[in-house]
Structures are given as structure tokens and as C-alpha cells.
C-alpha positions as CSV (number, residue, x, y, z in Angstrom):
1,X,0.2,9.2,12.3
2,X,-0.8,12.3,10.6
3,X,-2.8,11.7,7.2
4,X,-2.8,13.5,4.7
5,X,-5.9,15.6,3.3
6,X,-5.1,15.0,-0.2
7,X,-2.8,12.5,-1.9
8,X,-2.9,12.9,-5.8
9,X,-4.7,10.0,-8.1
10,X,-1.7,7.9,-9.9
11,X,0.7,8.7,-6.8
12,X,3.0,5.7,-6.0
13,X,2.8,4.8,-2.3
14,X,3.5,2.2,0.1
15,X,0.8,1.8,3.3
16,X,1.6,0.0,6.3
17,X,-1.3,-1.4,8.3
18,X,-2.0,-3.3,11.6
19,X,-2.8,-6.7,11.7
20,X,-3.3,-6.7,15.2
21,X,-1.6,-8.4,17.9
22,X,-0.5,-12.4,17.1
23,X,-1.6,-14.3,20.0
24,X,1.8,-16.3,19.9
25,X,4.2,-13.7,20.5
26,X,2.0,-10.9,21.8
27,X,3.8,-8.7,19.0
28,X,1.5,-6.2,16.7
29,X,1.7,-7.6,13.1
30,X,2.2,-5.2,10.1
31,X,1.5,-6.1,6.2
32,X,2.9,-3.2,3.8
33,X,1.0,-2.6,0.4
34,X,2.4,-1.1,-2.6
35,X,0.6,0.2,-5.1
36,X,-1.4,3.3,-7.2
37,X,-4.1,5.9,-5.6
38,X,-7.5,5.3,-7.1
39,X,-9.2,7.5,-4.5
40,X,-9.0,8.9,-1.3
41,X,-11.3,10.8,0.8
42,X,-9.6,11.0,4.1
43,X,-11.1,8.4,5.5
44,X,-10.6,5.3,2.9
45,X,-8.2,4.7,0.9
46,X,-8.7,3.0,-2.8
47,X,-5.5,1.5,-4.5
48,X,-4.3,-0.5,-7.2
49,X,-2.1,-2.6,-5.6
50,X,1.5,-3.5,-7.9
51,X,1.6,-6.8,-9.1
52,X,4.6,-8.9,-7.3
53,X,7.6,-8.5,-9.7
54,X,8.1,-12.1,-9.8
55,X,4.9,-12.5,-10.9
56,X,3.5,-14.7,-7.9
57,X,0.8,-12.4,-7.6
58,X,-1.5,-10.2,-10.0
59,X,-2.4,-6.7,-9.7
60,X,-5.2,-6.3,-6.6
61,X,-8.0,-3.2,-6.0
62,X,-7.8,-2.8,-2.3
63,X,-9.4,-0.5,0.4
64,X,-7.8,0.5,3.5
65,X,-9.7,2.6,6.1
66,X,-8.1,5.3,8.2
67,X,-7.8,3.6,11.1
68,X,-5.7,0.9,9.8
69,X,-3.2,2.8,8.3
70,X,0.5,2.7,10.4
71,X,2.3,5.1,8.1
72,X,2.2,5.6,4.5
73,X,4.7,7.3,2.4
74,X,5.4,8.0,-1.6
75,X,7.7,5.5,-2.9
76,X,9.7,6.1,-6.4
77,X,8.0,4.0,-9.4
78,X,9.5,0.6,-10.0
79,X,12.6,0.4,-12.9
80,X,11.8,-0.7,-16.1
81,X,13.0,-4.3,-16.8
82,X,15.9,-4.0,-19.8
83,X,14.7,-5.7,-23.0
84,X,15.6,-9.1,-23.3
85,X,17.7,-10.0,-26.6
């Protein structure tokens, strides 16, 4: 894949990356992360990664280098939750 030289601070995207091969099936392995830009550089990638929206999970600073990244795309922000009488 072709990355991009710039991708705005604050821009929504989801980044897929290899996990390599898994030994039992001999398939590659993909994890997708969703999240905020913090920085990138061209060469590493610094995000804010969204909490899970059940809550399972917090909010996570991660790092992704180049060479891991599959695809990565801009993704629309998550809808607001309605207000709960």
C-alpha cells in the first residue's frame, strides 16, 4: 500500500496491520485499530486509539511503524449516544 505523506492531527482512521502468519492455519493474521492521529512522520504512526464502546477496554496511545501497516483509511467519527432519561 501507498501511504500517505501527510494525514492531519485529530483525523479519525482505522489501520490494519500484520500479525504475521499463525502457524496453525498458515493464514496471515490482521488486528484493525481505530482511533485519533497524534503524529505521523511517514514512517511511524502515533494514535490515540478509541476506547471499545462497550467499555471493555480504555482509551490506548499506540505506535505503528510503516512496515506494519496493511491499509489504513479515514473512518466517520463515532455517533453520539442519545441522553438517557
Amino acid at each position: 500500500m501507498t501511504l500517505p505523506r501527510q494525514i492531519p492531527v485529530g483525523a479519525r482512521i482505522v489501520v490494519r496491520v500484520t500479525e504475521g502468519v499463525d502457524p496453525a492455519d498458515g493464514r496471515m493474521k490482521f488486528r484493525d485499530y481505530v482511533g485519533h492521529v497524534t503524529a505521523w512522520d511517514g514512517y511511524t504512526l502515533e494514535m490515540v486509539r478509541d476506547a471499545a464502546a462497550n467499555g471493555s477496554r480504555p482509551a490506548q496511545n499506540i505506535t505503528i511503524h510503516q512496515e506494519q501497516i496493511a491499509t489504513l483509511k479515514p473512518v466517520p467519527e463515532r455517533p453520539k449516544a442519545p441522553a438517557r432519561p
